[in-house]
C-alpha positions as CSV (number, residue, x, y, z in Angstrom):
1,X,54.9,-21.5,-150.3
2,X,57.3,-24.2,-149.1
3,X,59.9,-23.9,-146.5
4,X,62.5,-26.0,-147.9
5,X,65.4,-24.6,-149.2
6,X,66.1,-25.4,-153.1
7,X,69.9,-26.3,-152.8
8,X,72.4,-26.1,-155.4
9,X,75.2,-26.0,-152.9
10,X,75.9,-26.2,-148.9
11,X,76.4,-23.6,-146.9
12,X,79.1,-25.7,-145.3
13,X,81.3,-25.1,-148.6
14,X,80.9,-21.0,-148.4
15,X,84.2,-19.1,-148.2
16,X,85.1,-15.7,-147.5
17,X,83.3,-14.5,-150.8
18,X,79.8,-13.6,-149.7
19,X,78.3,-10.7,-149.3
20,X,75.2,-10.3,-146.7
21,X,72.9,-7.9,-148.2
22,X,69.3,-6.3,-146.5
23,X,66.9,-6.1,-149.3
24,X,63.4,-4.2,-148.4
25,X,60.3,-4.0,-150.6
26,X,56.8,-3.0,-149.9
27,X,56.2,-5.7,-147.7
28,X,59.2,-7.6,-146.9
29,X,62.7,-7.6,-145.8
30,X,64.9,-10.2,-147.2
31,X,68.4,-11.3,-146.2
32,X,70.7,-11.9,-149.8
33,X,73.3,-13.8,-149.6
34,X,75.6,-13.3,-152.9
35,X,78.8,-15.2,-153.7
36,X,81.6,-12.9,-155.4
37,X,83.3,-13.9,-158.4
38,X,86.3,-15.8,-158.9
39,X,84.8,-18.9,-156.3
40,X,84.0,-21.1,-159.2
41,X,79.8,-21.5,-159.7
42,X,78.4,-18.9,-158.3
43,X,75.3,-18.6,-156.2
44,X,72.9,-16.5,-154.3
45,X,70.7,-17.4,-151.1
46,X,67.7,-15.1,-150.4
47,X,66.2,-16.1,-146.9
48,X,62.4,-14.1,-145.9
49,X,63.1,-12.1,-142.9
50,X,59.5,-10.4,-142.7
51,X,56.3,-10.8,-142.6
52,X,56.9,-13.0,-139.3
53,X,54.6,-15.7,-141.4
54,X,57.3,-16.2,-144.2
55,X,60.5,-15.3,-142.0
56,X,63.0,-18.5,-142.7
57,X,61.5,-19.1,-145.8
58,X,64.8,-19.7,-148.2
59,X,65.5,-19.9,-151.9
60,X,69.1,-20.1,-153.7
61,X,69.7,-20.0,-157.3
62,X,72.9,-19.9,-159.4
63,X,71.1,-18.0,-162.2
64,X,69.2,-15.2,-160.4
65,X,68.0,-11.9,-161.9
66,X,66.8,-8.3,-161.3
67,X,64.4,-7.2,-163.4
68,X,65.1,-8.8,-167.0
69,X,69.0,-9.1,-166.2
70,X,71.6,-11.0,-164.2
71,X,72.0,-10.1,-160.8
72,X,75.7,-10.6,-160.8
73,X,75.9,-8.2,-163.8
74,X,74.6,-5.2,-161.5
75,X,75.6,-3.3,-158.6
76,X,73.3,-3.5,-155.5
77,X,72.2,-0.2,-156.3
78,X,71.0,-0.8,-159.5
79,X,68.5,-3.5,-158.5
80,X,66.5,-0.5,-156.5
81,X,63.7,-0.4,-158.6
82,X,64.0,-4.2,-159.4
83,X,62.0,-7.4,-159.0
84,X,64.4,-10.0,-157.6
85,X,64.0,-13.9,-158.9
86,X,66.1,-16.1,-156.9
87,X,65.0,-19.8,-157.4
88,X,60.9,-19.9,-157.2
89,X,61.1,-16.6,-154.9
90,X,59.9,-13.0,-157.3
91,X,60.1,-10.2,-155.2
92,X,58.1,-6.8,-155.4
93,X,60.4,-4.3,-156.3
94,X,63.5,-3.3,-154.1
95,X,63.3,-0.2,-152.6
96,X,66.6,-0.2,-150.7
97,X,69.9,-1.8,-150.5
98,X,71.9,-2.3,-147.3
99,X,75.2,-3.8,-147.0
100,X,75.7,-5.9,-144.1
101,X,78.6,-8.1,-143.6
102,X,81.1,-10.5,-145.6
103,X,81.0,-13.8,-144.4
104,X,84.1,-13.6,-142.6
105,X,82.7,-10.6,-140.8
106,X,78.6,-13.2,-139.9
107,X,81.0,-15.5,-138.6
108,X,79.0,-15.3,-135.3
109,X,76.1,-14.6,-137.2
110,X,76.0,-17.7,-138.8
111,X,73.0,-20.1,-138.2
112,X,72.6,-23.7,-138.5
113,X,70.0,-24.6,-141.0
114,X,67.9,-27.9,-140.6
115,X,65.6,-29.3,-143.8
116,X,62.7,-28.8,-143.9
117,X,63.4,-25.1,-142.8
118,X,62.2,-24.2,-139.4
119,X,61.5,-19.8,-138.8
120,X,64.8,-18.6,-137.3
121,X,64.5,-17.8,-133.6
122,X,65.7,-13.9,-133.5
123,X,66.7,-11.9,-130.4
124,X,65.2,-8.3,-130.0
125,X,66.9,-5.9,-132.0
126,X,69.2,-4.2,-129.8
127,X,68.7,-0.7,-129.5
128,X,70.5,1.8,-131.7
129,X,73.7,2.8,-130.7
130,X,73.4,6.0,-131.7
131,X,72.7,8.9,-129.1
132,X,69.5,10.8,-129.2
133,X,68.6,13.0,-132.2
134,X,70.1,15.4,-133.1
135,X,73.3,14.1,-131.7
136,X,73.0,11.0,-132.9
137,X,72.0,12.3,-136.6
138,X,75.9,14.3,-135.8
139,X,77.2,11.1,-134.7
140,X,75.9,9.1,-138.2
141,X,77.7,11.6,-140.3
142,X,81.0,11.4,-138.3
143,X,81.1,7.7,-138.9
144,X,80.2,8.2,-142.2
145,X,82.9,10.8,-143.0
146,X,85.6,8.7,-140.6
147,X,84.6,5.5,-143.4
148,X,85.1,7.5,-146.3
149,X,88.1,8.9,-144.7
150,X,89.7,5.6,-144.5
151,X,88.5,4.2,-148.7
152,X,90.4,7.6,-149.3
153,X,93.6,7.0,-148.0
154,X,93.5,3.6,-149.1
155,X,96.9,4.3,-151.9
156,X,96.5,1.0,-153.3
157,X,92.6,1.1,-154.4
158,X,92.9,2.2,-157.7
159,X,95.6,-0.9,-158.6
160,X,93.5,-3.4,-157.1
161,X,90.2,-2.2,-159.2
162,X,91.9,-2.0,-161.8
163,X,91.4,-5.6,-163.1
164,X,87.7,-5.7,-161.3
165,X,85.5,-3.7,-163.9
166,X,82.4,-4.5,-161.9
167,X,83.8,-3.5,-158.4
168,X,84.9,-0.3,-160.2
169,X,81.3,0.6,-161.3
170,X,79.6,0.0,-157.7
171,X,82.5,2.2,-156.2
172,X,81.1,4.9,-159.1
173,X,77.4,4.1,-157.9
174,X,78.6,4.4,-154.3
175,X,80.4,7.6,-154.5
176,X,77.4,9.5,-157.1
177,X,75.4,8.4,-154.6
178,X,77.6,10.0,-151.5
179,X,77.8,13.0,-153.7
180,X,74.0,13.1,-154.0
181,X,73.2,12.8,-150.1
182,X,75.9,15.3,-149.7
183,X,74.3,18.0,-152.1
184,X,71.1,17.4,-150.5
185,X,72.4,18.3,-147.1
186,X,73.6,21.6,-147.9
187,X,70.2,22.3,-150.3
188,X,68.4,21.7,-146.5
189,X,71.2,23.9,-144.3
């Protein structure tokens, strides 16, 4: 498979729009990049982070899918369970979704890409930041509570979704899903 990045646009003319998403499957991790609606033509860069033998490897498309349908029309969680095709890239199917960053939040992150595509460098992964188990487990669910927290006193949510059908499903997704992990926590106390 060939290193070289299929462009249909720069990465110079990306805006605040993006989304950085993790995407893990059997076998590999993937970075995916996916441009929000509203910016004019759309597109999505998904970039091999492991195997160490791919990692670099990049592929955007402007018409990708998950499964049989358009990526754009799901929610991240809903393409758990999904082969993603993103240029000449098919995936295995996803088995978890992690949101990362918008890119005004990678800023710092960002990295400069040269053609053909060389493997990025990467630093060590700095060790978690999180105390020792079970504290840290204690720690986890206090952040998570402090972010929900914070969506919930957000008065002016509603309003904003209410135009932004799509955005209004994933916050569904993400709540069922918080109610779900919550529910299974008291079945285990």
């Amino acid at each position: 498979m060939s290193t070289q990045t299929m462009v249909f646009g720069s990465n110079s003319r990306r805006s605040n729009q993006w989304r950085l998403y993790r995407i893990r499957t059997a076998n590999s991790v993937y970075e995916l990049e996916v441009e929000t609606p509203g910016v004019g033509r759309r597109c999505v860069v998904l970039t091999c982070v492991e195997p160490a033998n791919r990692a670099g490897e990049n592929f955007e498309d402007s018409s990708p899918q998950a499964g049989a349908e358009s990526l754009y029309a799901l929610s991240p969680m809903e393409w758990m369970g999904r082969c993603l095709v993103v240029g000449t890239a098919r995936t295995s199917e996803v088995q978890a979704v992690d949101f990362l960053a918008s890119n005004a939040e990678r800023r710092s992150l960002s990295r400069t890409r040269t053609f053909p595509l060389q493997p990025p460098q990467r630093a060590p992964e700095p060790p978690p930041s999180w105390a020792p188990f079970p504290a840290g487990h204690v720690e986890m669910a206090e952040a998570a509570a402090s972010l929900l927290k914070n969506v919930c006193h957000r008065r002016d949510l509603g309003a904003a979704l209410e135009t932004e059908q799509h955005l209004q499903q994933r916050l569904r997704l993400a709540f069922a899903e918080c109610q779900l992990m919550l529910e299974a926590l008291v079945r285990k106390s």
